[in-house]
C-alpha positions in Angstrom: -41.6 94.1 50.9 -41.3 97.6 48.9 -38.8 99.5 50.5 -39.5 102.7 52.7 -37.8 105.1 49.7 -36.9 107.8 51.9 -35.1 110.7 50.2 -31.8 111.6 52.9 -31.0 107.9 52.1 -31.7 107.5 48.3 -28.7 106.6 46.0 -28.5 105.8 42.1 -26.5 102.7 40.3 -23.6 104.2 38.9 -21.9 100.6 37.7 -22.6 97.2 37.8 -20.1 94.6 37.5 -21.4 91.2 38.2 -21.9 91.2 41.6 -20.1 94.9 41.8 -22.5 97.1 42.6 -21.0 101.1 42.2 -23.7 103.4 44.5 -23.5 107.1 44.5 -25.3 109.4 47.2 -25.4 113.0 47.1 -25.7 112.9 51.0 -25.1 110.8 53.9 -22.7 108.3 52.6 -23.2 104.8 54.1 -20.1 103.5 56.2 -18.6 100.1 55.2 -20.9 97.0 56.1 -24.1 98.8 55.5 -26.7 96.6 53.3 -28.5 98.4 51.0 -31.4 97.5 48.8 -32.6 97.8 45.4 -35.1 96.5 43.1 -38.9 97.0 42.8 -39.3 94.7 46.1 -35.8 95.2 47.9 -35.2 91.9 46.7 -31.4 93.0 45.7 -29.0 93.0 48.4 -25.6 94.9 48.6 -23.2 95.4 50.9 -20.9 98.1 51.0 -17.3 97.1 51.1 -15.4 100.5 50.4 -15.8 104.0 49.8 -14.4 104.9 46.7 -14.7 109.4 47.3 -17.1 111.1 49.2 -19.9 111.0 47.2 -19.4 106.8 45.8 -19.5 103.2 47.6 -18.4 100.3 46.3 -20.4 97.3 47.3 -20.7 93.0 47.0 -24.2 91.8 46.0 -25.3 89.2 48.8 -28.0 87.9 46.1 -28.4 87.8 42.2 -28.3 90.9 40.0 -30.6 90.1 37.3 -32.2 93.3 36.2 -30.6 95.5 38.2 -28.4 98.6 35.8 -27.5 102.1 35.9 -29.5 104.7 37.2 -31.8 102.4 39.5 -32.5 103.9 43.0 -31.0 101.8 45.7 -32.5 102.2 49.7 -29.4 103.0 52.5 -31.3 100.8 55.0 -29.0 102.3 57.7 -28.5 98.5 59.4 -25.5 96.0 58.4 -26.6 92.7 57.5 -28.8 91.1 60.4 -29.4 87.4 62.0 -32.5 86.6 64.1 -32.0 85.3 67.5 -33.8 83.6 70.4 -35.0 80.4 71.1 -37.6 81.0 68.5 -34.6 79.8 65.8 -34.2 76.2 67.5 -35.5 73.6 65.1 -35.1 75.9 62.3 -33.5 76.0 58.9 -32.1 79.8 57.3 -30.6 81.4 54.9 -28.0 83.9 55.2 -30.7 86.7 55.5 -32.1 84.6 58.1 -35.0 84.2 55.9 -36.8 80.2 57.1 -35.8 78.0 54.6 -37.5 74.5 55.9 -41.0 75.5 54.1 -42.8 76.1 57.8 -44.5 79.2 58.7 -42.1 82.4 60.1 -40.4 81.6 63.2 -41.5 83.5 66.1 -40.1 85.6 69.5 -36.7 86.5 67.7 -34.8 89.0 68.0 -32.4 90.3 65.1 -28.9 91.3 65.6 -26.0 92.6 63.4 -23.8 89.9 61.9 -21.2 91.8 62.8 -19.8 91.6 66.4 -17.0 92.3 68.1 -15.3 89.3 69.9 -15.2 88.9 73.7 -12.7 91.0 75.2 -9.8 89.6 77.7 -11.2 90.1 81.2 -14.7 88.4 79.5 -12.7 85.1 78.8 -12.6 82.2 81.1 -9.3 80.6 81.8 -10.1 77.3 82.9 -9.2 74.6 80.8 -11.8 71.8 80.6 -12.0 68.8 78.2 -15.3 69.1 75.6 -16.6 65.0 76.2 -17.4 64.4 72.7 -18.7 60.8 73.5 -16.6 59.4 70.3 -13.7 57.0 72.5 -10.8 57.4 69.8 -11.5 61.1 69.5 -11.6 61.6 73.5 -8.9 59.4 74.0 -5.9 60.1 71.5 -7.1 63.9 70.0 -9.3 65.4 72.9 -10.7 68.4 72.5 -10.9 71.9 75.0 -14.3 73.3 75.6 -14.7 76.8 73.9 -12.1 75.8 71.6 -11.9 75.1 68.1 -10.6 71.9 66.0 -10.5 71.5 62.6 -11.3 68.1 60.4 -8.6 68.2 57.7 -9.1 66.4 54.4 -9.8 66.0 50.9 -13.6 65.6 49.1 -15.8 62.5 50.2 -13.1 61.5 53.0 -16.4 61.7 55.7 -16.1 64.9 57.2 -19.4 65.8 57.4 -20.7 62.2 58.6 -18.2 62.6 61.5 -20.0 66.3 62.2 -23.4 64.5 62.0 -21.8 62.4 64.7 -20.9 64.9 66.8 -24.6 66.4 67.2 -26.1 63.2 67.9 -23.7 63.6 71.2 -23.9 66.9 71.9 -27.5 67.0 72.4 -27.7 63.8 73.9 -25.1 63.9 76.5 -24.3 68.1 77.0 -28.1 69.3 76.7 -26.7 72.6 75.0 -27.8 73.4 71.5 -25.7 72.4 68.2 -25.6 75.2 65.7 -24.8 74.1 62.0 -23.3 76.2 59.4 -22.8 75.1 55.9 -20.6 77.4 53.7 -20.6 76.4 50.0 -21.3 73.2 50.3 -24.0 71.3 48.4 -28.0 71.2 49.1 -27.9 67.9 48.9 -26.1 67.6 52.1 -28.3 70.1 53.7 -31.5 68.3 53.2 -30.1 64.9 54.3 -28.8 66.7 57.3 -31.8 68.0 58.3 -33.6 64.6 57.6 -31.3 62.6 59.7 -31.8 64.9 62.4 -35.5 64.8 62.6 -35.4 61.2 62.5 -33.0 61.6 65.2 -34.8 63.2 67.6 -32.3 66.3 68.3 -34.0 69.0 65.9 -35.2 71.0 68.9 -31.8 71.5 69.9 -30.1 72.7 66.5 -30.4 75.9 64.2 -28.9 75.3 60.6 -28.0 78.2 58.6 -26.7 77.5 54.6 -25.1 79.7 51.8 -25.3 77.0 49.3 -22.1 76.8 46.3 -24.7 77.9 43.9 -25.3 81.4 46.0 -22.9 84.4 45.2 -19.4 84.7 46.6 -21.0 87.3 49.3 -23.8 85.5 50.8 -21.5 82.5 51.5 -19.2 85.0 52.7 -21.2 86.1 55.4 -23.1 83.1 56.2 -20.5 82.3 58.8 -21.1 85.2 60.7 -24.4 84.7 61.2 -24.7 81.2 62.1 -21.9 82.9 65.2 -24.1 85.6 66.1 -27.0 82.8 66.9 -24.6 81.1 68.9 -23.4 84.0 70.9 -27.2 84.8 71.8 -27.2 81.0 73.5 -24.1 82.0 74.9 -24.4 85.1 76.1 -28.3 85.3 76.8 -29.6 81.6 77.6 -26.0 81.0 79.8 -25.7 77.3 77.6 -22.9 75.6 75.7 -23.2 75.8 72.4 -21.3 73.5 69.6 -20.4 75.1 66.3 -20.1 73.0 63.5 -18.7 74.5 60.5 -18.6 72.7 57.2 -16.8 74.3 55.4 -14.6 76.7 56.5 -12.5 76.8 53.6 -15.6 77.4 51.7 -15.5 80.8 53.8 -11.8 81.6 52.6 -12.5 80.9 49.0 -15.4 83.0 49.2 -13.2 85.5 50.1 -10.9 85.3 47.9 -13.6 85.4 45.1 -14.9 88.8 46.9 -11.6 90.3 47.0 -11.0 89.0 43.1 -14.2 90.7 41.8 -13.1 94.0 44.3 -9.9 94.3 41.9 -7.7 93.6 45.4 -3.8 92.2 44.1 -3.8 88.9 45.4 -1.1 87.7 47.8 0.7 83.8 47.9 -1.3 81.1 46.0 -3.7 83.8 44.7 -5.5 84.4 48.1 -6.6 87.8 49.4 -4.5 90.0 51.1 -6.7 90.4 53.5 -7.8 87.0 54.3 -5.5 86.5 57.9 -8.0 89.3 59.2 -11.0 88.4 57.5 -10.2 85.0 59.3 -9.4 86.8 62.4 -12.8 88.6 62.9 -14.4 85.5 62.3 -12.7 82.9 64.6 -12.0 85.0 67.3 -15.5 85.5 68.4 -15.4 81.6 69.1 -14.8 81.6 72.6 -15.2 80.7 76.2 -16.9 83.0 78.5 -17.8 83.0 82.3 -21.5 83.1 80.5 -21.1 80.1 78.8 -18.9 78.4 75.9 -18.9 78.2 71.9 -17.3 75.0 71.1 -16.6 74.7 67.3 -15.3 71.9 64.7 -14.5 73.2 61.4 -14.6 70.6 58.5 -11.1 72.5 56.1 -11.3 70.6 52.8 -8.0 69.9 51.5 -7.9 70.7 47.9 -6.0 68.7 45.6 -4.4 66.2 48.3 -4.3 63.5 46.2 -1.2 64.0 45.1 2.1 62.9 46.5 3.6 65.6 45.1 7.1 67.0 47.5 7.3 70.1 47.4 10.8 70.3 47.3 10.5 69.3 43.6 9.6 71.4 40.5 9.1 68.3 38.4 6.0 66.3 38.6 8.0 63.3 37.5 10.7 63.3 39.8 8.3 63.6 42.5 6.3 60.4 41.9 7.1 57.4 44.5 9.3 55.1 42.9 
């Protein structure tokens, strides 16, 4: 859809990067986490990270940049980046943009709301401490988990973490009636279209919403894909009063796609070559996972474990020396 080009919000390409996108506006400067838009069609997302003087923003492109380059208007849509909401989304497969990406028509009676939330404040918490029955014995018995709280599946590449996830639907739906939310950062399409086959076959598509940024889309779109798969389940939450179960998968997908943001922003990277920034950036994302009076956002993170097939101590500096003997 051709943008509405008005002129108070009208800014030129001053330097593309990549997915760098310098903006400059003679007026109204955007604040941080505004998405603009550029191309013939809009079809270019940006999001503005940082505001380099008064009159320049520095943003990260959400989608490709093919074709955009100096001198090309960009629209200051005034909105951060948005997610739709309502129980229009059940059953439904989206994008980042929350654009339906299952090949059926538009999804109706939704309402959008900003990615970007702030989490639930202290008096808004519950306090009670109540096990989250996840119907899998060995789980419930020796590693039981608390409702509205989050656990993480630790382990290296084709180990099963997202089979057990899969798992974990199947009994949510069946056995808590409150709606499973799937989120898949960085991982690959493959997985996403066997996911969504299983659970049709299943039966429990009417109670899900899955929401991708695939490892082929830019570092920014998978960077944000988390927090818009949160913002659906704090509508079910908050609005619709139900439990709702997170499932994550990856969520070190989500860190490395911050620490490819904050590489490509020219940030000095801290330990290990991570962001500086990434114990906030986590922050803001996992502490919006909570339990509420309203209702309760259960989550279970698959963390892939890179490199742990190595038996390497790390008390030695020499591969050699550190090899069982």
């Amino acid at each position: 859809m051709q943008p509405d080009m008005n002129p108070e919000r009208l800014g030129l390409v001053s330097a593309v990067r990549g997915s760098v996108i310098d903006v400059r506006f003679e007026r109204n400067l955007p604040p941080i986490r505004t998405l603009l838009r550029a191309g013939a069609k809009g079809e270019i997302a940006i999001e503005v990270l940082t505001q380099l003087n008064p009159n320049l923003v520095r943003g990260i492109a959400l989608t490709p940049t093919q074709g955009l380059a100096r001198g090309m208007q960009v629209d200051n849509t005034g909105m951060s980046l948005l997610a739709p909401t309502g129980t229009g989304i059940l059953s439904r497969m989206f994008d980042v943009f929350g654009n339906a990406i299952d090949r059926l028509p538009p999804p109706q009676n939704i309402q959008w709301r900003s990615v970007h939330q702030e989490p639930p404040s202290l008096e808004e918490r519950s306090t009670n401490i109540e096990i989250f029955e996840t119907g899998i014995k060995v789980i419930d018995m020796l590693v039981p988990l608390e409702r509205g709280g989050k656990a993480g599946l630790f382990g290296g590449a084709g180990v099963g973490k997202t089979v057990l996830l899969t798992e974990m639907i199947h009994n949510m739906v069946g056995q808590h009636k409150g709606v499973s939310i799937f989120c898949g950062i960085g991982e690959r399409s493959r997985e996403g279209e066997e996911l969504y086959r299983e659970m049709k076959e299943a039966g429990v598509l009417q109670n899900m919403v899955m929401v991708f940024g695939q490892m082929n889309e830019p570092p920014g779109a998978r960077f944000r894909v988390g927090h818009a798969a949160l913002t659906m389940a704090e509508y079910f939450r908050d609005e619709e009063q139900r439990d709702v179960l997170l499932l994550i998968d990856n969520v070190f997908r989500f860190i490395q796609a911050g620490m490819e943001v904050s590489g490509l922003m020219g940030q000095m990277p801290s330990r290990l070559g991570y962001q500086p920034t990434m114990g906030t950036e986590l922050s803001q994302l996992e502490e919006r996972i909570a339990n509420t009076a309203r209702g309760a956002i259960t989550s279970i993170q698959a963390v892939y474990v890179p490199a742990d097939d190595l038996p390497v101590d790390a008390g030695h500096d020499d591969f050699e020396h550190a090899l069982p003997a």
